[in-house]
C-alpha positions as CSV (number, residue, x, y, z in Angstrom):
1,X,-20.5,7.0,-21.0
2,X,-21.5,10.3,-19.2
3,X,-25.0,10.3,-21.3
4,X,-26.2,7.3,-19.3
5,X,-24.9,9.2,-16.4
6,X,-26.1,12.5,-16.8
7,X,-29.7,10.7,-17.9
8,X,-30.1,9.8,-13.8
9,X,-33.2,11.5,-12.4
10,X,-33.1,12.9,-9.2
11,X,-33.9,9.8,-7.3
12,X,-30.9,7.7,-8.8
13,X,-28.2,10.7,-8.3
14,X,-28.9,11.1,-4.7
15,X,-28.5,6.9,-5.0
16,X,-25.2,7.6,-6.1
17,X,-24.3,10.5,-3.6
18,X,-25.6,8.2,-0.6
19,X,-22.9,5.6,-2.2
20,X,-20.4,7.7,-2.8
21,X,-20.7,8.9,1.1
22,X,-20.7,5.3,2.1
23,X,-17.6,4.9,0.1
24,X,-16.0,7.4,1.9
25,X,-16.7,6.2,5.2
26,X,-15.6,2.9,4.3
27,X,-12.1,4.5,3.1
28,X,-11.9,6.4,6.3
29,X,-12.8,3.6,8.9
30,X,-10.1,0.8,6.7
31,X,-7.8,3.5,7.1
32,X,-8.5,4.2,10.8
33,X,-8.2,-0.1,11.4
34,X,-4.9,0.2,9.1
35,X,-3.1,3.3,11.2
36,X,-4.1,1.7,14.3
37,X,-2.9,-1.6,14.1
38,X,0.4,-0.6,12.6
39,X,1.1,1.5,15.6
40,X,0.0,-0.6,17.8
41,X,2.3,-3.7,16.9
42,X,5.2,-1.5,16.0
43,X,4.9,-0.3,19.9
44,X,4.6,-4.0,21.0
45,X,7.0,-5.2,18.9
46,X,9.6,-2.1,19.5
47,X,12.5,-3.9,20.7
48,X,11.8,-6.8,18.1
49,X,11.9,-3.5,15.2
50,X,15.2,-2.3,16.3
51,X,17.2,-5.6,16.6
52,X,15.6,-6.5,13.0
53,X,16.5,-3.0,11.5
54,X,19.9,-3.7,12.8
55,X,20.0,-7.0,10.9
56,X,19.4,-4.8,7.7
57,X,22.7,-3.8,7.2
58,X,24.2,-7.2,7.0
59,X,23.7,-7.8,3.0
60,X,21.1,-7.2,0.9
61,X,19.2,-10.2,1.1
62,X,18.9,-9.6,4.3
63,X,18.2,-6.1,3.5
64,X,15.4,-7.2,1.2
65,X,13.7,-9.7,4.4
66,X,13.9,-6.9,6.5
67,X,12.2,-4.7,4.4
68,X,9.2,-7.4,3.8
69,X,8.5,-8.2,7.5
70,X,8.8,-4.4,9.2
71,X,6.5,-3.4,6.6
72,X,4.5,-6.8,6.8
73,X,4.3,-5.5,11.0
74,X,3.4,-1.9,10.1
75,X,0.9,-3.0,6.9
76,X,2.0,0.6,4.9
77,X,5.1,0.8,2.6
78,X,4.8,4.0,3.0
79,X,5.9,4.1,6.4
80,X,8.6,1.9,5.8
81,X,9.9,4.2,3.2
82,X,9.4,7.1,5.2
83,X,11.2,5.7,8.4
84,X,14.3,4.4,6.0
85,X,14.5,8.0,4.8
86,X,14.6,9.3,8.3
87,X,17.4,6.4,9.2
88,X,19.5,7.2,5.9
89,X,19.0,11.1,6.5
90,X,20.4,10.4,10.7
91,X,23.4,8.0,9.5
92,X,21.6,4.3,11.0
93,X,22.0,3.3,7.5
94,X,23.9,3.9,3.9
95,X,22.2,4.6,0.8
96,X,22.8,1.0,-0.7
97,X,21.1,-0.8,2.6
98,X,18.4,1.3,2.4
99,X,18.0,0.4,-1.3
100,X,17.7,-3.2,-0.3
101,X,15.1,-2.3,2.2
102,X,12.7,-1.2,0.0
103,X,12.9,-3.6,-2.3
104,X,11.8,-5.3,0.1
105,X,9.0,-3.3,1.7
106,X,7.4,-3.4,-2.0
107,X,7.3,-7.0,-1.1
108,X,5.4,-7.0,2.6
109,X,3.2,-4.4,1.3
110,X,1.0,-7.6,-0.5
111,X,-0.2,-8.7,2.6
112,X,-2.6,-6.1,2.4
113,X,-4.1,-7.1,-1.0
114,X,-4.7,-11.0,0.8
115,X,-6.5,-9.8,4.1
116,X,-8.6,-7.3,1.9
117,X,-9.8,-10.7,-0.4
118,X,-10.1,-12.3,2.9
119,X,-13.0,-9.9,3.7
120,X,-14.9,-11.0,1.1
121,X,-15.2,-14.8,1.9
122,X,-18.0,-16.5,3.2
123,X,-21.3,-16.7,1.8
124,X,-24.1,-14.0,1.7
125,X,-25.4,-15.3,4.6
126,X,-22.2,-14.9,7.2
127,X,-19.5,-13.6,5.9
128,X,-15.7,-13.1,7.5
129,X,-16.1,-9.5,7.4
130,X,-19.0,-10.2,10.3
131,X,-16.3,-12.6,12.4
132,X,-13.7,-9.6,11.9
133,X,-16.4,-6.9,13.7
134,X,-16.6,-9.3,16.6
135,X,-12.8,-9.0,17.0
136,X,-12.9,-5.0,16.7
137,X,-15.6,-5.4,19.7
138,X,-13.4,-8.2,21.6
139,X,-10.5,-5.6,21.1
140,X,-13.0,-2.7,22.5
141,X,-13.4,-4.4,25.7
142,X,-10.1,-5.2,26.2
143,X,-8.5,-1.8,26.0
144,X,-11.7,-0.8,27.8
145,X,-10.8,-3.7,31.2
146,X,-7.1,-3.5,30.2
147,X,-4.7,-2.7,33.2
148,X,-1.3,-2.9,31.7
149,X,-0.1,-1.0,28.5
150,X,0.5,-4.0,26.8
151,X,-3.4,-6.0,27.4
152,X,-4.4,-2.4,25.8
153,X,-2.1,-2.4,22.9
154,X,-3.5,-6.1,21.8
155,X,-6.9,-4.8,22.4
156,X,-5.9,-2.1,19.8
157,X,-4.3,-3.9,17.5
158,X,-7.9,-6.5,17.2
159,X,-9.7,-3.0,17.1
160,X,-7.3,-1.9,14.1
161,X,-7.9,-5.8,12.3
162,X,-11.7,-5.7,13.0
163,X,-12.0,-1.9,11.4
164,X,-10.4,-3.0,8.4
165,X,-12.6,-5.2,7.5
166,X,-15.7,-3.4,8.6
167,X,-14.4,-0.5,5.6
168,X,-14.0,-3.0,3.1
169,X,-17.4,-4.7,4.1
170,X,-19.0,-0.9,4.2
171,X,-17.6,-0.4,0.5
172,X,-18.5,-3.4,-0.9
173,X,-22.0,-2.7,0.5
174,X,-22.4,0.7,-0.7
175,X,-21.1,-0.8,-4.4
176,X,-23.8,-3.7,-4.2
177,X,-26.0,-0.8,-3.1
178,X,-25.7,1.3,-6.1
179,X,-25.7,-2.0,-8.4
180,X,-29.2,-2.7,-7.0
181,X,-30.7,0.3,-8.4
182,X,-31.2,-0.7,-12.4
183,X,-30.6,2.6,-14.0
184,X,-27.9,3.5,-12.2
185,X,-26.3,0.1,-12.4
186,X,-27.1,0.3,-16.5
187,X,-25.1,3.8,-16.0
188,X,-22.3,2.5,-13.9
189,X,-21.3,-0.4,-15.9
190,X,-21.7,1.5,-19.4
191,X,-19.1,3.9,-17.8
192,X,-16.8,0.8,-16.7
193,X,-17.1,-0.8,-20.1
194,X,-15.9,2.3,-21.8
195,X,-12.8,1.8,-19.9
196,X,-12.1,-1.7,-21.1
197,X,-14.5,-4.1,-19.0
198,X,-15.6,-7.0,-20.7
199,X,-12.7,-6.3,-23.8
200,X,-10.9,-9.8,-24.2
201,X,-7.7,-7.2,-25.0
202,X,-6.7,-3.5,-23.6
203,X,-5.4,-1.1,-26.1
204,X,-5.2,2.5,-25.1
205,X,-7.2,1.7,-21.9
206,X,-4.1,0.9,-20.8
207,X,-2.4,4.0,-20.2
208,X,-5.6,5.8,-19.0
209,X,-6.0,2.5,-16.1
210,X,-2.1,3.1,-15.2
211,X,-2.4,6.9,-14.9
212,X,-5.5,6.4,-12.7
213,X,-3.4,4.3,-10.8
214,X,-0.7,6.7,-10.1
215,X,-3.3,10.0,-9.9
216,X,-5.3,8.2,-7.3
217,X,-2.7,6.9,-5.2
218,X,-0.4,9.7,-5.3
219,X,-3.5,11.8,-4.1
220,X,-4.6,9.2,-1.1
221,X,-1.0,8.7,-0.3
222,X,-2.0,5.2,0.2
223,X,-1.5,1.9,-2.3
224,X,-3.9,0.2,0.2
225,X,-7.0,2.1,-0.1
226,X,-7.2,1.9,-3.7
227,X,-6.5,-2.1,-3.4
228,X,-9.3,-2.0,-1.6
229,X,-11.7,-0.1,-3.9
230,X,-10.4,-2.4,-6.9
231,X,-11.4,-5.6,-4.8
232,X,-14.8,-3.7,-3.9
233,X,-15.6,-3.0,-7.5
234,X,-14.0,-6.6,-8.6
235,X,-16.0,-8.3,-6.2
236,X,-19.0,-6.6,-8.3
237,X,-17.9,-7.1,-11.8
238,X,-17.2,-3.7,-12.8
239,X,-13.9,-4.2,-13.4
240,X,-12.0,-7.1,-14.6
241,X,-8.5,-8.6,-14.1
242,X,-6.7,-6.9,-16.5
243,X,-7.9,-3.6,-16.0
244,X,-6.7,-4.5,-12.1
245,X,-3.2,-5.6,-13.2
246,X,-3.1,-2.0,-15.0
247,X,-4.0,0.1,-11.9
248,X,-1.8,-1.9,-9.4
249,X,0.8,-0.8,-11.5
250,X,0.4,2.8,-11.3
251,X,-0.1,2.6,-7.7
252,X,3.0,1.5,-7.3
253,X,4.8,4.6,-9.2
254,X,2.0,6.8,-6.9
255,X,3.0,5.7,-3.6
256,X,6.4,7.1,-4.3
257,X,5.3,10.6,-4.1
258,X,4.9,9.3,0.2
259,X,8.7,9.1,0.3
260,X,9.7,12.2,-2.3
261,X,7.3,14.1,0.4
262,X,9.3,13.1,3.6
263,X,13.1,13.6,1.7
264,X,12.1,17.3,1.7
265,X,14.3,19.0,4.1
266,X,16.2,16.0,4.4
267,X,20.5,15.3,3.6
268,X,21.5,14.3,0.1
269,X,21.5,10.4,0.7
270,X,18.0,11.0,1.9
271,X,16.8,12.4,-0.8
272,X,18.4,9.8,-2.8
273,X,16.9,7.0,-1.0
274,X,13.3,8.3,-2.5
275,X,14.8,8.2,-5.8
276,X,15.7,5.1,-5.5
277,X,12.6,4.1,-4.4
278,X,10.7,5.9,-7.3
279,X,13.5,4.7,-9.8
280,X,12.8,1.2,-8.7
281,X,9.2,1.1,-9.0
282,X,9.0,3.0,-12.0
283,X,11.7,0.2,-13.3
284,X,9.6,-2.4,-12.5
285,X,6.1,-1.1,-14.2
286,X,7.8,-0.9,-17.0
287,X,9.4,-4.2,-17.0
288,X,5.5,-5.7,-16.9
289,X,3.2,-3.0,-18.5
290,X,4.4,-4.8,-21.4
291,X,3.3,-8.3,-20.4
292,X,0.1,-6.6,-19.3
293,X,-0.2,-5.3,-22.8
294,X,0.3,-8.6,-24.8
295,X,-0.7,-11.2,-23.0
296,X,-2.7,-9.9,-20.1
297,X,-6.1,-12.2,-21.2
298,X,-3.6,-15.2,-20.8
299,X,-2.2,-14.0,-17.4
300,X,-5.9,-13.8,-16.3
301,X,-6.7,-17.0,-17.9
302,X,-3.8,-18.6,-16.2
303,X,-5.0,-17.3,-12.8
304,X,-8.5,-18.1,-13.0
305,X,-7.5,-21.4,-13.9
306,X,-6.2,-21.2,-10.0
307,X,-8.6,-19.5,-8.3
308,X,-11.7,-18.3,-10.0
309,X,-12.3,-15.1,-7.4
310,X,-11.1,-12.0,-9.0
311,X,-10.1,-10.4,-5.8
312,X,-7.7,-13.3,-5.1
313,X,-6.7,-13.1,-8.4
314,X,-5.5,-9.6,-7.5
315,X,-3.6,-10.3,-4.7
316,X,-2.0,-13.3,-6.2
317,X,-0.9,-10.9,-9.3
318,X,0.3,-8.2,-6.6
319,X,2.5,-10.8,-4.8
320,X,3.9,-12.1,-7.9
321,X,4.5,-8.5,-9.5
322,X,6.3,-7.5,-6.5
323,X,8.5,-10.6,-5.9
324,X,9.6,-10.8,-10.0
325,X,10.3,-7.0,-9.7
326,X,13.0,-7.6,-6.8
327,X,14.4,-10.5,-8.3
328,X,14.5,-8.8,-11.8
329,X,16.5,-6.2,-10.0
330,X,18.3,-6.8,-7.0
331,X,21.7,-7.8,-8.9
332,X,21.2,-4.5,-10.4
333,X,21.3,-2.4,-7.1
334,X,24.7,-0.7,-7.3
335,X,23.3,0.5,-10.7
336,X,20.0,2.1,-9.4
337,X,21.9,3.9,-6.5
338,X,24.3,5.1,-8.6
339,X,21.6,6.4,-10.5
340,X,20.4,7.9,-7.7
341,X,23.4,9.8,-6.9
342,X,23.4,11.4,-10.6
343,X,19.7,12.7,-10.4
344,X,20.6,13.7,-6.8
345,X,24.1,15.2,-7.0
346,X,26.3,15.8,-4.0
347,X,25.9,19.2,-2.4
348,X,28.9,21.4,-2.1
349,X,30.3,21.4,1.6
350,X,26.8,21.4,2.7
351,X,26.2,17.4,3.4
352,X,29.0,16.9,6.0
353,X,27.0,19.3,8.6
354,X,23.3,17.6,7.3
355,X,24.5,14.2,8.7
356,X,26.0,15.5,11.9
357,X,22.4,15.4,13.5
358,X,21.4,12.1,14.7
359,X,17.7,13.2,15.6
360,X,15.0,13.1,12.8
361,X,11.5,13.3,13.0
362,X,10.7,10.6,10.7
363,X,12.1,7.8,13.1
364,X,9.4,9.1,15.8
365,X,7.6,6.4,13.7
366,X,9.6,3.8,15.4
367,X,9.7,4.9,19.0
368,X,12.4,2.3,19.8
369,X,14.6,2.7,17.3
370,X,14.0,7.1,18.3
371,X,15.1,6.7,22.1
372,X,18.1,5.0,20.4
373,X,19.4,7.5,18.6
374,X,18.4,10.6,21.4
375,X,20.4,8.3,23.9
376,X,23.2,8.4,21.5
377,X,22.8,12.1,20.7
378,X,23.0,13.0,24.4
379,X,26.1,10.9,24.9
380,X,28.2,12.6,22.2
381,X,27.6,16.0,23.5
């Protein structure tokens, strides 16, 4: 593997450089679309956000839909997880809510997995990335003519879809770039292949896919943005289903460390909400690393015998994953908070003055939802 790749003359390494910076920018620019037209819905749709919260603490399956359309809205479980731990951490909800919650953020987090495979239909010769940069520009003029706040925050929002798909289109080109050259195509796919692609089974590949998975997540804070490299090199061939199925995995224990990050600081139940969340996830990777392990060739055979692209393979195998994981475990909720409370035990006097504070930065991320709660602060004083 690195002896094809260290036998590159000067001409194919700068190849790769030039790639690698166009992968970068592609990263940067989905992320830019992403952040934008999260923020820009969850401020049109603030009142809708509260009122739906508010439904949250009904029961869990309600819980569980509310998680799956606020995160659906804001496209990031992260932020979902980071705005339930500023809600548990300021009282607007109990531990065992906020468990249900996430459960069912895991499950509107898929969306993104669809609308990234949507970017890469159409043919060679018009594609639906190319319809999607005509809606970033549509979305440019209207926050450029816009009068009121609102016209503005739809042009953003069509500025935020169209950039999305102009970073997946930019690193899918810089992929099919790199591929073009023969030696360093020769060197890339030698380098995939030693890392299971084109095996009909995964042995010990396994566990290096997984932790690459969780390493690269965990380091971009951001399940997304390595869905979207795994469709990019999919859509190429460089990697096959299985190997996918093995990362997804791992990216969902990585994007826990999101939510461990924002309970720092934070009251006890907080805290425990990101254990929860990591507890659940973990739970529910290895529930299906095993499947993945046995019969992953007849998982993939099974999908391609429904669609035969890889990337919608992907995001049919994310969906699934996440929905079996709930179900698996949402009768066993009670258990994984109380879990929760044993890694995270009670503090000593100290918890009853935490949750006094209704204020919390974290629930700036839902602006409705954070004049709320300063309303409610200024009327207890």
């Amino acid at each position: 593997m690195l002896n094809s790749l260290l036998a590159l003359n000067g001409s194919d390494v700068l190849t790769v450089v030039s790639s690698m910076f166009f992968i970068l920018g592609g990263i940067t620019v989905f992320m830019i679309g992403m952040s934008m037209m999260g923020s820009n819905i969850e401020k049109a749709a603030g009142k809708s956000m509260r009122r739906l919260m508010g439904k949250a603490t009904k029961n869990r399956f309600v819980g569980v839909g509310t998680g799956a359309a606020v995160t659906a809205i804001v496209n990031s479980s992260a932020a979902t997880t980071v705005m339930i731990v500023g809600f548990v951490n300021v009282g607007l909800m109990t531990l065992t809510q906020a468990a249900s919650v996430i459960m069912g953020a895991n499950i509107g987090t898929t969306i993104s997995a669809f609308i990234m495979a949507l970017s890469s239909a159409g043919g060679a010769s018009f594609s639906a990335a190319a319809v999607f940069a005509l809606v970033a520009f549509v979305g440019f003029v209207f926050t450029l003519v816009g009068k009121s706040d609102k016209f503005k925050q739809v042009g953003a929002i069509l500025e935020g879809v169209g950039l999305i798909f102009i970073g997946l289109n930019v690193m899918s080109g810089a992929v099919g770039d790199m591929l073009d050259n023969e030696n360093v195509e020769g060197a890339i796919e030698g380098m995939f292949i030693a890392i299971g692609n084109g095996k009909e089974t995964l042995t010990w590949e396994i566990i290096v896919l997984f932790l690459l998975g969780v390493l690269l997540t965990a380091l971009m804070q951001s399940s997304a943005a390595l869905t979207a490299i795994i469709i990019s090199l999919a859509s190429s061939n460089l990697i096959s289903l299985q190997m996918a199925m093995c990362i997804i995995l791992g990216a969902n224990v990585g994007t826990c460390l999101t939510s461990l990050i924002s309970s720092f600081g934070a009251s006890v139940n907080a805290k425990r909400t990101a254990a929860v969340h990591l507890l659940f996830n973990v739970a529910g990777c290895l529930i299906f690393i095993f499947p993945v392990a046995f019969a992953g060739k007849y998982i993939a055979q099974f999908l391609n015998g429904i669609i035969p692209q890889t990337q919608w393979q992907i995001a049919i195998f994310h969906m699934v994953f996440n929905l079996l994981t709930t179900a698996l475990l949402l009768p066993f909720l009670k258990y994984l908070v109380k879990l929760a409370c044993l890694i995270v035990p009670e503090k000593n006097g100290g918890e009853e003055q935490e949750d006094s504070d209704t204020l919390d930065l974290r629930i700036l991320k839902t602006p409705a939802i954070a004049v709320g709660q300063v309303r409610k602060q200024l009327n207890s004083k």
